[in-house]
Backbone as JSON Lines, residues from 0, in Angstrom:
{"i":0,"aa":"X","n":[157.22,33.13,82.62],"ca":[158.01,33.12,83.86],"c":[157.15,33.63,85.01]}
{"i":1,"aa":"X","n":[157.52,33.29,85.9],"ca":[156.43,33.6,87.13],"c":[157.28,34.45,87.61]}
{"i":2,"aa":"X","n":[156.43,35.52,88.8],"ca":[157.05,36.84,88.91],"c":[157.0,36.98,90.46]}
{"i":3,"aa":"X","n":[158.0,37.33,91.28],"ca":[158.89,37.36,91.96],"c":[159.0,38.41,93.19]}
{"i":4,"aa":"X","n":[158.45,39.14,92.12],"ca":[157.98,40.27,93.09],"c":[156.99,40.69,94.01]}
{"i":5,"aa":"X","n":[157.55,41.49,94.96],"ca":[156.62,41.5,96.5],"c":[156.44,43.1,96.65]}
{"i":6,"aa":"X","n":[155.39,43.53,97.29],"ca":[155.05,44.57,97.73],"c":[154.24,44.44,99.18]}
{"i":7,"aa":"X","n":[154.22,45.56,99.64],"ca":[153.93,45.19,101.03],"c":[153.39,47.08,101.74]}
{"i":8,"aa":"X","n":[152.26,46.85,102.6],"ca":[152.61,47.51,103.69],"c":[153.03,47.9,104.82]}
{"i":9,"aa":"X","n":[153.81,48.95,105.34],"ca":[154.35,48.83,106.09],"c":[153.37,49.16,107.61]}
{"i":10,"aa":"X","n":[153.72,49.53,109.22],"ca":[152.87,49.73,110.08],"c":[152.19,51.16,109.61]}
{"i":11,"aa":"X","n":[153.16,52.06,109.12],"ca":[152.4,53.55,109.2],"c":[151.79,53.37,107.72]}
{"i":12,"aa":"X","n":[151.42,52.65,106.91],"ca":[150.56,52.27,105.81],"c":[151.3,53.05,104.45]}
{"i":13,"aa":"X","n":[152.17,52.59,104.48],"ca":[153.01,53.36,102.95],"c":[153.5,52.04,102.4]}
{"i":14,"aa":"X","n":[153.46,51.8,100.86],"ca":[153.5,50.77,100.4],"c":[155.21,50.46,100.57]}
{"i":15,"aa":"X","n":[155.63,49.68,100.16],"ca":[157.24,48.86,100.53],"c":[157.57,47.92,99.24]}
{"i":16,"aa":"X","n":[158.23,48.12,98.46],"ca":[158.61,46.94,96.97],"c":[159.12,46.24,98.08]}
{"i":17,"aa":"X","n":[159.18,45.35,97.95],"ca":[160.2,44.05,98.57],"c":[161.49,43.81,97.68]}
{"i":18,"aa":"X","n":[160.77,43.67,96.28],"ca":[161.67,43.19,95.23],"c":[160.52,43.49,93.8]}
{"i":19,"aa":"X","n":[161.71,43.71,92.79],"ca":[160.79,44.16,91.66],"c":[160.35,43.24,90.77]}
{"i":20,"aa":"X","n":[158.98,43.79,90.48],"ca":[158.45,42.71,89.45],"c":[158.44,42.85,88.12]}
{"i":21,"aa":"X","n":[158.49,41.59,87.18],"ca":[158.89,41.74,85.85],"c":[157.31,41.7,84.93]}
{"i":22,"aa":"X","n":[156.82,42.38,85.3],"ca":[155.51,42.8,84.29],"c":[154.92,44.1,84.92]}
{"i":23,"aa":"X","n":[153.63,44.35,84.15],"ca":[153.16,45.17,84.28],"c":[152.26,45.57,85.41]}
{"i":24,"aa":"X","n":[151.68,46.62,85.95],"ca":[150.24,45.8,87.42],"c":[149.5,45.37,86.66]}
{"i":25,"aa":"X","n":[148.65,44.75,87.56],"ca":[146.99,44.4,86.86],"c":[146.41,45.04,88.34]}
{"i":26,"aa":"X","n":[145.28,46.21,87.55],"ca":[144.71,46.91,88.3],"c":[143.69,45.73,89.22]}
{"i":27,"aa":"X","n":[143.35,45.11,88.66],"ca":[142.69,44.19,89.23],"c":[143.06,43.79,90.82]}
{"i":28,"aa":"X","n":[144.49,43.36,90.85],"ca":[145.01,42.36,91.7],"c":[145.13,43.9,92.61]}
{"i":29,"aa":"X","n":[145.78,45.2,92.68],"ca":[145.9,45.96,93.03],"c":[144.87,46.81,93.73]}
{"i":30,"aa":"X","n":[143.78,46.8,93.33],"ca":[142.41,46.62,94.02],"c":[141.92,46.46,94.79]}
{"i":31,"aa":"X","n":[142.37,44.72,94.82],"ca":[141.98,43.39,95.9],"c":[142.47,43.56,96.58]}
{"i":32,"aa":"X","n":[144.12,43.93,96.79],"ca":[144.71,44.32,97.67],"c":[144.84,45.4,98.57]}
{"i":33,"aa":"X","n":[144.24,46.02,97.99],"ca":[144.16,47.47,99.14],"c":[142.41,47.43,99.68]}
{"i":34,"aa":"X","n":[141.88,46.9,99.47],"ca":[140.51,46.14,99.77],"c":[140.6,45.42,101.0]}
{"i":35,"aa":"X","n":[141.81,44.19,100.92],"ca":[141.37,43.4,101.98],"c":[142.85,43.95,102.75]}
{"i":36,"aa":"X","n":[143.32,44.93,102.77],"ca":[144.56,45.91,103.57],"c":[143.45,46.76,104.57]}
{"i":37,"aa":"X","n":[142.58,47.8,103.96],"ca":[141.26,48.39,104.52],"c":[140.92,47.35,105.33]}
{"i":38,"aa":"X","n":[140.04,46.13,105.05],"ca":[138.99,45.47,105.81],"c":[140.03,45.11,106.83]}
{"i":39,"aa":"X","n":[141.63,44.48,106.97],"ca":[141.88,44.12,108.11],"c":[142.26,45.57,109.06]}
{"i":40,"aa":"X","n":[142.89,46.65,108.56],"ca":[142.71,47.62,109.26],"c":[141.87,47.71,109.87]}
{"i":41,"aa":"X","n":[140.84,47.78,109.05],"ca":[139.67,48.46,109.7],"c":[138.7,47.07,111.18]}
{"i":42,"aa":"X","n":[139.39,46.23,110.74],"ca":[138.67,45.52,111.71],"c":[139.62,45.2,113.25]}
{"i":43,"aa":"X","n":[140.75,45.62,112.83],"ca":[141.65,45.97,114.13],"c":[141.49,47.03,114.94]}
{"i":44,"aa":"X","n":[140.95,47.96,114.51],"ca":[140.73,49.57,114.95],"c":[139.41,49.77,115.02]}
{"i":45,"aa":"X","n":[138.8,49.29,114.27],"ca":[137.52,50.05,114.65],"c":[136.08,48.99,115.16]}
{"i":46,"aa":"X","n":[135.27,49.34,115.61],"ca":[134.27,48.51,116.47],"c":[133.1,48.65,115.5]}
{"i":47,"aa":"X","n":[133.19,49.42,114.53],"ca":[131.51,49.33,113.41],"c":[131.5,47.97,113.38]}
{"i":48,"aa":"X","n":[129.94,47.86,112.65],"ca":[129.55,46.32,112.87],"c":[130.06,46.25,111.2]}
{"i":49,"aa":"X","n":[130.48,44.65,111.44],"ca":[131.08,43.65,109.87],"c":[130.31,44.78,108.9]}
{"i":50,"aa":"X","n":[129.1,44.65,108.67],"ca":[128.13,45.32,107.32],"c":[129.19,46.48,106.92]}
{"i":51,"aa":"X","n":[129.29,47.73,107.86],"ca":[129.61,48.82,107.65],"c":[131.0,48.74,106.94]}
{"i":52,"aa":"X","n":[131.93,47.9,107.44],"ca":[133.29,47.84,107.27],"c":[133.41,47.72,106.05]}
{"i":53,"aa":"X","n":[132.48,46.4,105.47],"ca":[132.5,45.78,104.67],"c":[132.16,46.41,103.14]}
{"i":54,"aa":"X","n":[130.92,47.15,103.72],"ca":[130.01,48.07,102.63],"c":[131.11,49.46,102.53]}
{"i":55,"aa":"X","n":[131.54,50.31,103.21],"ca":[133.12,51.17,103.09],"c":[133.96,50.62,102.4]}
{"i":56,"aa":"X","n":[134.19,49.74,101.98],"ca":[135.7,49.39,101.8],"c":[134.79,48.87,99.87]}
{"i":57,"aa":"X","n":[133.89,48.27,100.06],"ca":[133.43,47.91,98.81],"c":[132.84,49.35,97.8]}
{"i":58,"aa":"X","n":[132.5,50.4,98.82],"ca":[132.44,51.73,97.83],"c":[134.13,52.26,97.03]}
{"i":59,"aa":"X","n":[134.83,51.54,97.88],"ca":[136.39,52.35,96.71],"c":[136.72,51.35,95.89]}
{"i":60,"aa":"X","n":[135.86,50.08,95.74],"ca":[136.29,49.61,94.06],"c":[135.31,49.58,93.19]}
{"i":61,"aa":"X","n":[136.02,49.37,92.4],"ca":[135.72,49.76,90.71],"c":[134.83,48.52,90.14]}
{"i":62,"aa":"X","n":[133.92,48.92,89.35],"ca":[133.16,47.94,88.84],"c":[133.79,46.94,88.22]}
{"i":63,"aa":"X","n":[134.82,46.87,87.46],"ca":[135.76,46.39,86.95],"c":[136.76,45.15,87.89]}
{"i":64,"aa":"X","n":[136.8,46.01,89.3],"ca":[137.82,44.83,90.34],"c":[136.76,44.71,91.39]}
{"i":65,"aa":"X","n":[135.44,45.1,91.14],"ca":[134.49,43.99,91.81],"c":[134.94,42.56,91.99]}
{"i":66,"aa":"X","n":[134.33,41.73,90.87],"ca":[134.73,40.58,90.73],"c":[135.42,39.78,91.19]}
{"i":67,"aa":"X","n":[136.82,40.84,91.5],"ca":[137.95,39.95,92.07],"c":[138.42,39.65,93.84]}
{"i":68,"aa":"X","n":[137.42,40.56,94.08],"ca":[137.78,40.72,95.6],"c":[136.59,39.68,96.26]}
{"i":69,"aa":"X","n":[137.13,39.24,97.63],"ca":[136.47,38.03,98.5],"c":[134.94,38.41,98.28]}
{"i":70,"aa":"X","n":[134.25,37.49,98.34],"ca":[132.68,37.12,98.44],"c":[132.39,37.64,100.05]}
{"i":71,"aa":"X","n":[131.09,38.61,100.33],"ca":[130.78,39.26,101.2],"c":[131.26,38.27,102.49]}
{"i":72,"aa":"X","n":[130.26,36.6,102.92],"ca":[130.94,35.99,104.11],"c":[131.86,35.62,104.15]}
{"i":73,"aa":"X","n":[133.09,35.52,103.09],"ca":[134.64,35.28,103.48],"c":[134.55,36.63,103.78]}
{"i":74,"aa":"X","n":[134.83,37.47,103.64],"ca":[134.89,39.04,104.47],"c":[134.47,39.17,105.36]}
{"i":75,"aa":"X","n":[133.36,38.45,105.65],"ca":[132.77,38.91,107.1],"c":[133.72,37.37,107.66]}
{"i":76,"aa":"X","n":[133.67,36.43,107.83],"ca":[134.48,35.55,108.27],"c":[135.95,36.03,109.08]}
{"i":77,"aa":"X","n":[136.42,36.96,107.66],"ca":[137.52,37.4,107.84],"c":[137.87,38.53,108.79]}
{"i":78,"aa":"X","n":[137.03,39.43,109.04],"ca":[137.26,40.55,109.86],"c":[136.63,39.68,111.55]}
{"i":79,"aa":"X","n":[136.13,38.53,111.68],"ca":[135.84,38.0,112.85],"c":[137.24,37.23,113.1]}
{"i":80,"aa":"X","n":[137.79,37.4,112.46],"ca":[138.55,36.26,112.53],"c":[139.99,37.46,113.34]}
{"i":81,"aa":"X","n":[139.95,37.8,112.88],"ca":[141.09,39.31,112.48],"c":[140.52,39.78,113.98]}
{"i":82,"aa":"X","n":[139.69,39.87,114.39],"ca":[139.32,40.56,115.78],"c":[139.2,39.93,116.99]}
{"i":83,"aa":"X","n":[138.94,38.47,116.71],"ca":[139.42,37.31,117.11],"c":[140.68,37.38,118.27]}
{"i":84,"aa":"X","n":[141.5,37.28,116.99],"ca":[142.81,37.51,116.99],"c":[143.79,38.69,118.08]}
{"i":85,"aa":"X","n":[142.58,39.81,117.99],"ca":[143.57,40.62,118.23],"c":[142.08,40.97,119.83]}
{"i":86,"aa":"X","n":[141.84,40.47,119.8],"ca":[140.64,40.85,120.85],"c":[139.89,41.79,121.05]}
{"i":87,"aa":"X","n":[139.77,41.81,120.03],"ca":[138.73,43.37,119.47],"c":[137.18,42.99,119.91]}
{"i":88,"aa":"X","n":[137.21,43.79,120.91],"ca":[135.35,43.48,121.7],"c":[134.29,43.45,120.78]}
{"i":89,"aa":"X","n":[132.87,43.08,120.39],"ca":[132.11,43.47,119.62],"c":[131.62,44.49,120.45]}
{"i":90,"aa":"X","n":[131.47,45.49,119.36],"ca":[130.12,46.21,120.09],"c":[128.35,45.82,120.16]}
{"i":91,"aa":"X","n":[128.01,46.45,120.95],"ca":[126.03,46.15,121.04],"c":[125.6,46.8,120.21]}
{"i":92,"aa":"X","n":[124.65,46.04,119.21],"ca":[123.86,45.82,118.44],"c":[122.96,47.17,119.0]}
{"i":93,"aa":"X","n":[122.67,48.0,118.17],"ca":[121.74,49.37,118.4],"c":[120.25,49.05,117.63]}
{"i":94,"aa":"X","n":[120.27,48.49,116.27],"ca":[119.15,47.89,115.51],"c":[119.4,46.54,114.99]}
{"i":95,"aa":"X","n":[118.24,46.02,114.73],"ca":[118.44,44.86,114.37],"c":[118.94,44.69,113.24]}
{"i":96,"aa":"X","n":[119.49,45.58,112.28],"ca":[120.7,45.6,110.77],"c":[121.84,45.49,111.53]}
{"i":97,"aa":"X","n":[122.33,45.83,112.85],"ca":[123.47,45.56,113.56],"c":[123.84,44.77,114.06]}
{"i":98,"aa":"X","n":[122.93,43.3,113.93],"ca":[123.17,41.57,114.91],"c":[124.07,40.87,113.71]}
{"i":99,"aa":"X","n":[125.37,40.45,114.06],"ca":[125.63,39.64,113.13],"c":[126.04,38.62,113.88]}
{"i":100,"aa":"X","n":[126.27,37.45,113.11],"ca":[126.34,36.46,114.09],"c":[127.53,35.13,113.97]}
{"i":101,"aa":"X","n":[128.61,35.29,114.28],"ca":[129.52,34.8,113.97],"c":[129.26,33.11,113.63]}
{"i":102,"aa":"X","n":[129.84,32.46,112.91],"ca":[129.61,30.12,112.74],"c":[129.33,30.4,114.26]}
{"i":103,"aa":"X","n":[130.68,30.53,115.19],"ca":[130.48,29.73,116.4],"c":[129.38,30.34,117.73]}
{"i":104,"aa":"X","n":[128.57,31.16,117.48],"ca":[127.28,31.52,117.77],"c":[126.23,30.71,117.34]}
{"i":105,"aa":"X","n":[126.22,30.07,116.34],"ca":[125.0,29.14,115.51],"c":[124.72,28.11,116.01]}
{"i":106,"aa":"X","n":[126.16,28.07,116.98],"ca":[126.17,26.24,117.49],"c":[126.0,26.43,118.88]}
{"i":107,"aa":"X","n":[126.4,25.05,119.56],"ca":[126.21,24.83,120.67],"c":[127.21,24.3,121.14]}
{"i":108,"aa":"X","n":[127.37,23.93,122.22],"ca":[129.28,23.34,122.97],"c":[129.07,22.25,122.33]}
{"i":109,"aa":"X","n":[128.35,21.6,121.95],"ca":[128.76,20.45,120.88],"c":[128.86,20.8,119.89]}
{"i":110,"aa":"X","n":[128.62,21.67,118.74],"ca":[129.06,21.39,118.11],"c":[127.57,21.38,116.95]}
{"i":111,"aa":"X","n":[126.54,21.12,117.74],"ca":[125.13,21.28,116.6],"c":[124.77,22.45,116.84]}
{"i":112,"aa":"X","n":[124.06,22.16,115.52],"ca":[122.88,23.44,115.29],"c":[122.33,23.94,116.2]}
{"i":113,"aa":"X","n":[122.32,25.85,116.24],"ca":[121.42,25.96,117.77],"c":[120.45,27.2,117.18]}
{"i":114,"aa":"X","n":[121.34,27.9,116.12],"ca":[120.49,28.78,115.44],"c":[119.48,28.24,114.0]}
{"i":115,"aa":"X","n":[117.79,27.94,114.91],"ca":[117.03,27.05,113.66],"c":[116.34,28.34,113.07]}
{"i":116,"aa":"X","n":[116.53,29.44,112.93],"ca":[115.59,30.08,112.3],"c":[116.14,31.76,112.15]}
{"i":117,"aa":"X","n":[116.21,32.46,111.48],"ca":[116.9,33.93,111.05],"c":[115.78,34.41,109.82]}
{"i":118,"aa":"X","n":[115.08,35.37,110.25],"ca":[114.32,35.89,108.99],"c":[115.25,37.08,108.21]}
{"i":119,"aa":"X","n":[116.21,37.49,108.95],"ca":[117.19,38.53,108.57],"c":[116.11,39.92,108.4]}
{"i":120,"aa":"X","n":[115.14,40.42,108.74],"ca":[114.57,41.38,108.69],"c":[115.11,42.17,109.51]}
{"i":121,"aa":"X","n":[115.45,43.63,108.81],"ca":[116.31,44.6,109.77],"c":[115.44,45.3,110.4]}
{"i":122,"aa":"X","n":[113.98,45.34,110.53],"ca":[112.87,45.97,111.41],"c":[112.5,45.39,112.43]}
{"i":123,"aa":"X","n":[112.14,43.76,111.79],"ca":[111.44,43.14,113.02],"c":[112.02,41.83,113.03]}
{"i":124,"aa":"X","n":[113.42,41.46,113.43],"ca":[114.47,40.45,113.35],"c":[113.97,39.47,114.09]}
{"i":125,"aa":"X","n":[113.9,37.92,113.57],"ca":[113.3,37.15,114.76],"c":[114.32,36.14,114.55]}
{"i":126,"aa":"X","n":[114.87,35.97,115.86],"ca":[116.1,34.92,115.82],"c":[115.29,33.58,116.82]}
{"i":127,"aa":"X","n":[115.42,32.68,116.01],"ca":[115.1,31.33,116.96],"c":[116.22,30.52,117.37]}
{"i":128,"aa":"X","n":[116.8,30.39,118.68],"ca":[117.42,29.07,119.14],"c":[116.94,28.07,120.18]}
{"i":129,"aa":"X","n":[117.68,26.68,119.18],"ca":[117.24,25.73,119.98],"c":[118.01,24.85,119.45]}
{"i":130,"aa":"X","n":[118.17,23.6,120.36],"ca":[118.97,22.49,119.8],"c":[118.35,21.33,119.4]}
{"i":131,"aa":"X","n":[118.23,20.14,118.47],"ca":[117.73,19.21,118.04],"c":[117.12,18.55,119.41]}
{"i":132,"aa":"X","n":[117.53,18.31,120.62],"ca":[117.31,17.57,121.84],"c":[116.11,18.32,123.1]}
{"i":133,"aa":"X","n":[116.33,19.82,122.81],"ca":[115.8,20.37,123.34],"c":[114.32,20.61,122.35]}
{"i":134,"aa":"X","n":[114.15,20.07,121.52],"ca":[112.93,20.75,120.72],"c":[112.18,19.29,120.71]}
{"i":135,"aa":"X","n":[113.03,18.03,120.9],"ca":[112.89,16.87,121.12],"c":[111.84,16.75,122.64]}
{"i":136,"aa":"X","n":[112.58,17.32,123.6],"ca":[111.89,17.62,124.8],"c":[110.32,18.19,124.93]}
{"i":137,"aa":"X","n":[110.83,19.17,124.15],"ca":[109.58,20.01,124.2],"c":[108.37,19.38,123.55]}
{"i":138,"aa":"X","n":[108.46,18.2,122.48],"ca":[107.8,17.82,122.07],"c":[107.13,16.36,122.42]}
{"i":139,"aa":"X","n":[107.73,16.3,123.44],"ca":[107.67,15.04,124.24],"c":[106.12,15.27,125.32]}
{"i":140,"aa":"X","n":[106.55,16.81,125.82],"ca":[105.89,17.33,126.97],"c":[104.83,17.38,126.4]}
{"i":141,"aa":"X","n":[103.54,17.04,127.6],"ca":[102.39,17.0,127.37],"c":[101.9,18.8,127.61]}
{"i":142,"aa":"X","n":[102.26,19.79,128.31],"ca":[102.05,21.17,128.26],"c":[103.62,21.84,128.58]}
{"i":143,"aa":"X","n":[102.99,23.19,128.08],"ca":[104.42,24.08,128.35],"c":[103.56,25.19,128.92]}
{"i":144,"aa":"X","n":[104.42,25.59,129.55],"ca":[104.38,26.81,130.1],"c":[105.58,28.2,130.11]}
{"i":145,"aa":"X","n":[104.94,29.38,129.46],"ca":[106.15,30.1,128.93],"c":[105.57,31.32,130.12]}
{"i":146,"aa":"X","n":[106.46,31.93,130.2],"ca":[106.5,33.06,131.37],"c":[106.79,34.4,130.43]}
{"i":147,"aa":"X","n":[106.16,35.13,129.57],"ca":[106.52,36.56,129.21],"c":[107.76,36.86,127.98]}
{"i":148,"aa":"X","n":[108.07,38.08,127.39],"ca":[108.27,38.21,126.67],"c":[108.8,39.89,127.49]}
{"i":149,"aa":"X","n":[110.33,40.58,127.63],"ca":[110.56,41.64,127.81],"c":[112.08,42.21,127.34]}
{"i":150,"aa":"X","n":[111.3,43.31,127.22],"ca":[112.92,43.83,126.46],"c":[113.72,44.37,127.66]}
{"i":151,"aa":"X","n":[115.51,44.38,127.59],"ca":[116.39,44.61,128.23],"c":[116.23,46.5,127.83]}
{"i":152,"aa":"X","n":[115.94,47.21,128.8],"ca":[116.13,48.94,127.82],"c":[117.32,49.07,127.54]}
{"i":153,"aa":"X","n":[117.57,49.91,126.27],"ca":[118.49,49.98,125.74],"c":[119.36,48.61,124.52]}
{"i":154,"aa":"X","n":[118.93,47.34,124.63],"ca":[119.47,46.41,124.48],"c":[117.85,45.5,123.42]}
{"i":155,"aa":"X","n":[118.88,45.23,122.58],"ca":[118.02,44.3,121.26],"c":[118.25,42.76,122.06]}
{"i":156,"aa":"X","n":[117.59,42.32,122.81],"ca":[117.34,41.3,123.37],"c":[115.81,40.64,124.19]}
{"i":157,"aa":"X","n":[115.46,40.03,123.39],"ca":[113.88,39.35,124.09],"c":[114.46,38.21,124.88]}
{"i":158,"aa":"X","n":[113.58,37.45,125.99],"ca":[114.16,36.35,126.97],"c":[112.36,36.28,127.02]}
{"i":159,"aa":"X","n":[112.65,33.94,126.67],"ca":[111.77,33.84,126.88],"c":[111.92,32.45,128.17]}
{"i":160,"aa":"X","n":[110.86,32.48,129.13],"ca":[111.7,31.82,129.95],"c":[110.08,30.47,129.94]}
{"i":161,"aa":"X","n":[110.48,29.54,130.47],"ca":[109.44,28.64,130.42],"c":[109.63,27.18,131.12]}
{"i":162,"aa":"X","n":[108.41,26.31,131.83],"ca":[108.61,25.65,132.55],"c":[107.9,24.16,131.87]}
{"i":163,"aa":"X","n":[107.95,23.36,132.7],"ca":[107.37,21.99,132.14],"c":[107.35,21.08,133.41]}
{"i":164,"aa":"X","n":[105.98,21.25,133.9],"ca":[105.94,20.37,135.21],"c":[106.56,20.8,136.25]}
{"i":165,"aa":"X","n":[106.57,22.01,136.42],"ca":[107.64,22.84,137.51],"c":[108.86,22.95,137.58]}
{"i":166,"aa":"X","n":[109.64,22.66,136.19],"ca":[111.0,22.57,136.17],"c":[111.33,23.66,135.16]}
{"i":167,"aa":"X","n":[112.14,24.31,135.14],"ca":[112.9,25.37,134.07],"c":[113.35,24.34,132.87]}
{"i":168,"aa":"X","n":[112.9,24.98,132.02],"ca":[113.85,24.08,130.92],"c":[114.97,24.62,130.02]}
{"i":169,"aa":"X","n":[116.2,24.87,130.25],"ca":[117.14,25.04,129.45],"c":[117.43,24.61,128.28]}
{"i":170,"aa":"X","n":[117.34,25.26,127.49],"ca":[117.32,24.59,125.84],"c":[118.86,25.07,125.32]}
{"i":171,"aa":"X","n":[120.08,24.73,125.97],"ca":[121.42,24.95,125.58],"c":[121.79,23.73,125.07]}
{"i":172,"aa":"X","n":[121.21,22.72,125.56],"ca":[122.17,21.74,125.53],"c":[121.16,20.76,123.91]}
């Protein structure tokens, strides 16, 4: 027989039967659930970056209800999604273990690829964007010309700016 019963939290976080169930728990499922109860809390309230939330909430289960709980990028999916939602600002990136980068960052207003390259190194992070059309361009051009390399203080951001025949070239599109 399939089972019927509901449990729930409420706003001030105390659990709620709905209705009772006709078996036993499975620590398992019980687990999962107060797992992904944490991660949306925690991604409504608090501004740590995805990693942290994610890596907290995965120290209070059990080797045992590992297994059963979401795969790290549905979690991270999920707490973007959840903040999304509720308009939860990101905060700025302090080191480069702190850049995460949501699908719709990767792309471009169309819709392609814009992020071609992520070494994921948390020391010396090198993010490449560009779009299929714009790398098309660039390869068209008989010289380039790039203008410098400087950091924003305070801020994990390089800008590289560059010309082609006296024109700026925007590589968004």
């Amino acid at each position: 027989a399939h089972c019927i019963g509901r449990a729930g939290v409420t706003q001030l976080g105390f659990y709620q039967l709905a209705s009772s169930h006709t078996h036993a728990p499975n620590p398992e499922d019980v687990a999962k659930a107060r797992y992904n109860h944490e991660i949306r809390q925690r991604a409504k309230q608090s501004h740590n970056p995805t990693r942290t939330i994610i890596s907290d909430a995965r120290m209070n289960v059990s080797a045992e209800a590992a297994a059963s709980i979401p795969q790290y990028t549905t979690t991270q999916r999920t707490i973007e999604r959840i903040r999304k939602e509720n308009n939860v600002a990101r905060p700025t990136p302090t080191t480069f273990a702190d850049i995460v980068l949501p699908d719709e960052l990767t792309v471009n207003s169309r819709g392609q690829k814009f992020l071609l390259y992520d070494n994921q190194d948390v020391d010396r992070r090198v993010l490449i964007f560009a779009s299929e059309y714009a790398l098309d361009r660039l390869d068209q051009s008989s010289s380039w010309h790039v203008d410098g390399t400087f950091k924003d203080p305070g801020v994990l951001q390089y800008y590289k700016h560059g010309t082609n025949r006296e024109r700026t070239i925007k590589n968004s599109d």
